[in-house]
Kinemage of the C-alpha trace (Angstrom):
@kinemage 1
@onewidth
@group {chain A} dominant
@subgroup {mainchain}
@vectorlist {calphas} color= white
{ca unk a 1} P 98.949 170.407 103.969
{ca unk a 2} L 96.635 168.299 102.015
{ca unk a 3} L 94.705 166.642 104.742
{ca unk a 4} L 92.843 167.767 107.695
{ca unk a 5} L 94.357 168.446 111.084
{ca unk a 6} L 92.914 166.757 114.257
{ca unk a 7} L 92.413 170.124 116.524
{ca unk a 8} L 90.816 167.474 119.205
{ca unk a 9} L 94.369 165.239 119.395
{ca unk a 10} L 92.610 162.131 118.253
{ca unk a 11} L 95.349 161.061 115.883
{ca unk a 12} L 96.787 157.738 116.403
{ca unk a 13} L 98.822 154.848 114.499
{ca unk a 14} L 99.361 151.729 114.746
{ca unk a 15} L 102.857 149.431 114.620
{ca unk a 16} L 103.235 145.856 114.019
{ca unk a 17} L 107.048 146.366 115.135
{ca unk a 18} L 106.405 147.959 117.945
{ca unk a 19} L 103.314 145.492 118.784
{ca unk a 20} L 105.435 142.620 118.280
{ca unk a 21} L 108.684 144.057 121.417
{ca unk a 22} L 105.633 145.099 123.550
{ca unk a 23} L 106.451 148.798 123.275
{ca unk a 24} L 103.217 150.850 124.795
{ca unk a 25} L 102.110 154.463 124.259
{ca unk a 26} L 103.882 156.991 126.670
{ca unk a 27} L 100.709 159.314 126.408
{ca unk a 28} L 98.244 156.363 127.212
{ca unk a 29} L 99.966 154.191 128.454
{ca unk a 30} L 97.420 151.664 129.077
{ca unk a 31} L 96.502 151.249 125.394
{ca unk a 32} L 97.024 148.025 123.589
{ca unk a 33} L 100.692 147.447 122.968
{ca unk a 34} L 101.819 149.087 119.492
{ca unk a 35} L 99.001 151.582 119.304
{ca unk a 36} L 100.472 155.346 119.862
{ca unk a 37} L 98.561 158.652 120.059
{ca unk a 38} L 99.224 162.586 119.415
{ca unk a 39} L 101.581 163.345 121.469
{ca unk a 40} L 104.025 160.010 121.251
{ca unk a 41} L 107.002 160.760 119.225
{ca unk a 42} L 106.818 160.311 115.291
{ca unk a 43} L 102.408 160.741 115.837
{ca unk a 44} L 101.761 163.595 113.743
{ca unk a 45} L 98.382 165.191 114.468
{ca unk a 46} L 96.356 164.464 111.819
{ca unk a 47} L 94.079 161.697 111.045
{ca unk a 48} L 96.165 160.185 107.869
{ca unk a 49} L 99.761 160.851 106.209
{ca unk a 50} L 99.788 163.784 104.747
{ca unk a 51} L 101.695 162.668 101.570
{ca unk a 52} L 100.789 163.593 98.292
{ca unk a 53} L 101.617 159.671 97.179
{ca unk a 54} L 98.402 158.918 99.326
{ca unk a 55} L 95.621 160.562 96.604
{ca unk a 56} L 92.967 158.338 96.360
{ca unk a 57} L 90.666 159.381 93.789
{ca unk a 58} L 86.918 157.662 93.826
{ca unk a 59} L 84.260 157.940 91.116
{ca unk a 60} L 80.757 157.322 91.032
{ca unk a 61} L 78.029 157.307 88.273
{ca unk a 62} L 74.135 156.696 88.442
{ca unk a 63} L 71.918 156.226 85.209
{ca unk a 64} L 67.980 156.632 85.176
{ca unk a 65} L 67.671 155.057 81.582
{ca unk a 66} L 63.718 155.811 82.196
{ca unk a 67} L 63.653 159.285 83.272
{ca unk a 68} L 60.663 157.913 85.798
{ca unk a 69} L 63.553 157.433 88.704
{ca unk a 70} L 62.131 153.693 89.325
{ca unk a 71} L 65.367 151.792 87.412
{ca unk a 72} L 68.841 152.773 88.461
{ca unk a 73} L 72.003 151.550 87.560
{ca unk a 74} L 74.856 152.740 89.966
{ca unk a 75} L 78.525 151.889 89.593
{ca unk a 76} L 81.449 153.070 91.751
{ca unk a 77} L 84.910 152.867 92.192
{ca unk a 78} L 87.896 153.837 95.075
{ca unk a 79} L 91.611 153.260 95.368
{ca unk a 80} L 92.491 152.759 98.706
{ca unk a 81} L 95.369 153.781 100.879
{ca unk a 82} L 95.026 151.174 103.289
{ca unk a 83} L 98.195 149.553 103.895
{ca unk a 84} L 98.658 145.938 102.514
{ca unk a 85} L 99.858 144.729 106.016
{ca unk a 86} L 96.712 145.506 107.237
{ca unk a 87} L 94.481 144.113 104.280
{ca unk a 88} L 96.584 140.830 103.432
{ca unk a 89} L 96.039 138.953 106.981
{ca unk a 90} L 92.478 139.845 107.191
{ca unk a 91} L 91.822 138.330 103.739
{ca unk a 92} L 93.639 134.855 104.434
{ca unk a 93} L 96.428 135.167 101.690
């Protein structure tokens, strides 16, 4: 709907749950444990959710207060959709 469909079946997702009972990937299944592909049920084949709740706008502006294109000033901005279970145990909190 909103996001692009993987025509090459590269899709895949990742489960703490399902890394945590050992569970493997029936369409590769020598893949790390919790990682499934296109193909394994509930893997839909794209490369995101497609969920409207997942807009993540980003915004970006550059100045040239000169004109001469020597001095910039750039400033940028995202939201991300990354999940916080992925995010929190990277950053140590």
């Amino acid at each position: 709907m909103f996001y692009a469909t993987d025509y090459f079946n590269r899709g895949s997702e990742f489960s703490m749950t399902a890394f945590n009972a050992g569970q493997h990937s029936s369409v590769y299944p020598n893949a790390p444990a919790g990682m499934f592909y296109y193909g394994d049920p509930g893997v839909p084949r794209a490369f995101t959710s497609n969920k409207l709740a997942n807009f993540s706008p980003r915004v970006g502006l550059v100045w040239n207060p000169h004109g001469n294109g020597r001095d910039t000033l750039r400033v940028g901005g995202a939201f991300s959709t990354t999940p916080r279970s992925l995010v929190l145990p990277a950053s140590g909190v």
